[in-house]
C-alpha positions as CSV (number, residue, x, y, z in Angstrom):
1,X,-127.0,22.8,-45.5
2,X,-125.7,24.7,-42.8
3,X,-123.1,22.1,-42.1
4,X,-122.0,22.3,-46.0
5,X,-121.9,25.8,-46.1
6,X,-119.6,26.0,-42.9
7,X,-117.5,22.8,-44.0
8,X,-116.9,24.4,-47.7
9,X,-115.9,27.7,-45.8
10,X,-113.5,26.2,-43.8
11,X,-111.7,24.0,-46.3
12,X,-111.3,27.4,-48.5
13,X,-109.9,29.1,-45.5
14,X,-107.5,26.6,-45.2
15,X,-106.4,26.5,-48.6
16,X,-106.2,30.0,-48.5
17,X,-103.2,30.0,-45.3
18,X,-99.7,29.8,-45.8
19,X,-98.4,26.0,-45.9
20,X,-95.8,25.7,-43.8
21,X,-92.5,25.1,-44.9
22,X,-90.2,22.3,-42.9
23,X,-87.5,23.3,-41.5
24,X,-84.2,21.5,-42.5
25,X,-81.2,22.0,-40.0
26,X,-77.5,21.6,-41.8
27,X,-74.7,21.2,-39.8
28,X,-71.7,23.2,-41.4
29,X,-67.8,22.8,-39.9
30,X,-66.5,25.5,-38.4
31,X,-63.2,27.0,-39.5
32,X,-59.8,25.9,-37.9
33,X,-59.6,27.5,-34.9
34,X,-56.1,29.3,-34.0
35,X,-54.4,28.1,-30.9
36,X,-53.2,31.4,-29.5
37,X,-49.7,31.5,-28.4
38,X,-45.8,32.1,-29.2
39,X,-44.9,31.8,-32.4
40,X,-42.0,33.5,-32.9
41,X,-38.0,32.8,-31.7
42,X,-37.4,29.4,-30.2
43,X,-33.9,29.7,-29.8
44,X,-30.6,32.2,-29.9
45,X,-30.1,35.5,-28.3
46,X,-30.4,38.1,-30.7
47,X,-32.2,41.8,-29.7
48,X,-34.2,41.5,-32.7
49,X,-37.7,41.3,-34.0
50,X,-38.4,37.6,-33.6
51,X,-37.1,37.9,-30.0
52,X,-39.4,40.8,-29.0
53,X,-42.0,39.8,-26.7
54,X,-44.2,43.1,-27.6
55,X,-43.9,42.2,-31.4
56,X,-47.6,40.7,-32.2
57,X,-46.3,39.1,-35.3
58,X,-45.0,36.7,-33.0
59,X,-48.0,35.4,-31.6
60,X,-50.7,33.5,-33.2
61,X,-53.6,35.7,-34.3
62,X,-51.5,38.5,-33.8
63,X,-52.4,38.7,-29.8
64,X,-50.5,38.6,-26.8
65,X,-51.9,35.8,-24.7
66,X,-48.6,35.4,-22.6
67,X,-48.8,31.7,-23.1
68,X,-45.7,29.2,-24.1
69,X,-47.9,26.2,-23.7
70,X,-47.4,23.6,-26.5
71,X,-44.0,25.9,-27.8
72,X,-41.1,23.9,-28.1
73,X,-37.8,25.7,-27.6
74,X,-35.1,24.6,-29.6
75,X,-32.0,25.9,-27.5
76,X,-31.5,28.7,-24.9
77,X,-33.7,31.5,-26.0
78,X,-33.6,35.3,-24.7
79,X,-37.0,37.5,-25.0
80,X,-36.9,41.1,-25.1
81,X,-39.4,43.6,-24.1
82,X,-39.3,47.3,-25.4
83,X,-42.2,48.5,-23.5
84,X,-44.3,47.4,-20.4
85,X,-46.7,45.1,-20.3
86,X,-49.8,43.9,-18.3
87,X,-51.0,40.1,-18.6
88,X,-54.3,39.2,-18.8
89,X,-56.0,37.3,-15.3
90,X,-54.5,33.8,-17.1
91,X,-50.9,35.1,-16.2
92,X,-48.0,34.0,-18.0
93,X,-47.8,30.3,-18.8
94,X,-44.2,29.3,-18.7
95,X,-45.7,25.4,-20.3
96,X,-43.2,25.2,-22.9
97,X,-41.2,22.3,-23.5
98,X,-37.6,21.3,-25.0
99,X,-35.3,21.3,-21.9
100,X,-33.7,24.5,-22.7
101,X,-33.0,27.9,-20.6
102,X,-35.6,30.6,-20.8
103,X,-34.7,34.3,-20.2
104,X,-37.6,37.3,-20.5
105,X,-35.2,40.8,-20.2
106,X,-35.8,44.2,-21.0
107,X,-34.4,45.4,-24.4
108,X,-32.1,48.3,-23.3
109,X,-30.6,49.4,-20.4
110,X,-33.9,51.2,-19.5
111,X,-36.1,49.0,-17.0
112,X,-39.3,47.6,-18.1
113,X,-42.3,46.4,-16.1
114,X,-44.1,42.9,-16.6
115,X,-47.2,43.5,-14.9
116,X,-49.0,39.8,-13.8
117,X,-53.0,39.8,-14.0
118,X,-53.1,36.3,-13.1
119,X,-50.1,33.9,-11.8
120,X,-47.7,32.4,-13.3
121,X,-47.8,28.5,-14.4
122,X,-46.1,25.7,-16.4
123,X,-42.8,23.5,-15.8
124,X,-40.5,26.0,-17.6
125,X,-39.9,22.7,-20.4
126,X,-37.6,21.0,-17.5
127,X,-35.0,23.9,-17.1
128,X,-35.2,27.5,-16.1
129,X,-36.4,31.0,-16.4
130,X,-34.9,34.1,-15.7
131,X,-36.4,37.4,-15.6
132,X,-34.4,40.6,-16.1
133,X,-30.5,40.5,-16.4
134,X,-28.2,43.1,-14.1
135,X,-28.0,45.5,-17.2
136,X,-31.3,45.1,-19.0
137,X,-34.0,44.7,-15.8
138,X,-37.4,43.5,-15.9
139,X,-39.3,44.3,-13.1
140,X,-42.3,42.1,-12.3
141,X,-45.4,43.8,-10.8
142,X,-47.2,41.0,-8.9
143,X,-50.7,42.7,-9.4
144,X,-53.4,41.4,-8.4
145,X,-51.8,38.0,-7.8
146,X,-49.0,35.8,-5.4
147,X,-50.0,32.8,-6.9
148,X,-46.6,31.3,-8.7
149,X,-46.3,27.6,-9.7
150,X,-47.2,24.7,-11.8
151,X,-50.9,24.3,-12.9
């Protein structure tokens, strides 16, 4: 009887618990992904807002990554900066292609300072860069870094 008694009790604790649920894992895509980077002029000269290098309407996400890589200029372009700026420790990547001239000046006649966190890489798309003009200089403030070249 004992054994009854203690069997019957146990099978109505049981009953009594919780079931446990199984556990289903789903797999859901994630959204596109934004490949930060230059977005705005790819060619021409004009001081203007899609040549400013400070605008963040012309980079993806609206953030200044200093990165050309996967940009393709479409003639000789001129970039303007208005104010300062530091890079981040990736530097500036220069990895854009389209064999075209690249120039990064100041916007005025008043000197402005492109500070390097990290070096500076890429294969300038097969041509050159120039940074600052006799009129409109842009300094650049090696920071923490010496390292310049292709990576």
């Amino acid at each position: 009887m004992r054994v009854r008694n203690f069997t019957r009790r146990l099978r109505a604790r049981m009953s009594a618990r919780p079931r446990t649920r199984a556990i289903r894992a789903v797999l859901e895509p994630l959204e596109q992904r934004i490949l930060l980077s230059w977005i705005g002029a790819t060619t021409g000269s004009t001081d203007d807002a899609a040549h400013l290098y400070n605008n963040t309407a012309n980079w993806a996400g609206g953030i200044i990554d200093n990165s050309f890589a996967g940009v393709t200029l479409t003639g000789s372009t001129t970039l303007y900066f208005n104010a300062g700026l530091t890079t981040g420790a990736g530097g500036l990547n220069l990895g854009y292609s389209g064999n075209y001239n690249l120039t990064l000046e100041s916007s005025s006649t008043t000197t402005q300072t492109l500070t390097l966190g990290g070096g500076i890489s890429g294969t300038f798309g097969g041509s050159s860069v120039t940074i600052g003009d006799p009129n409109n200089n842009l300094d650049v403030d090696l920071g923490a870094t010496s390292v310049v070249g292709d990576a």
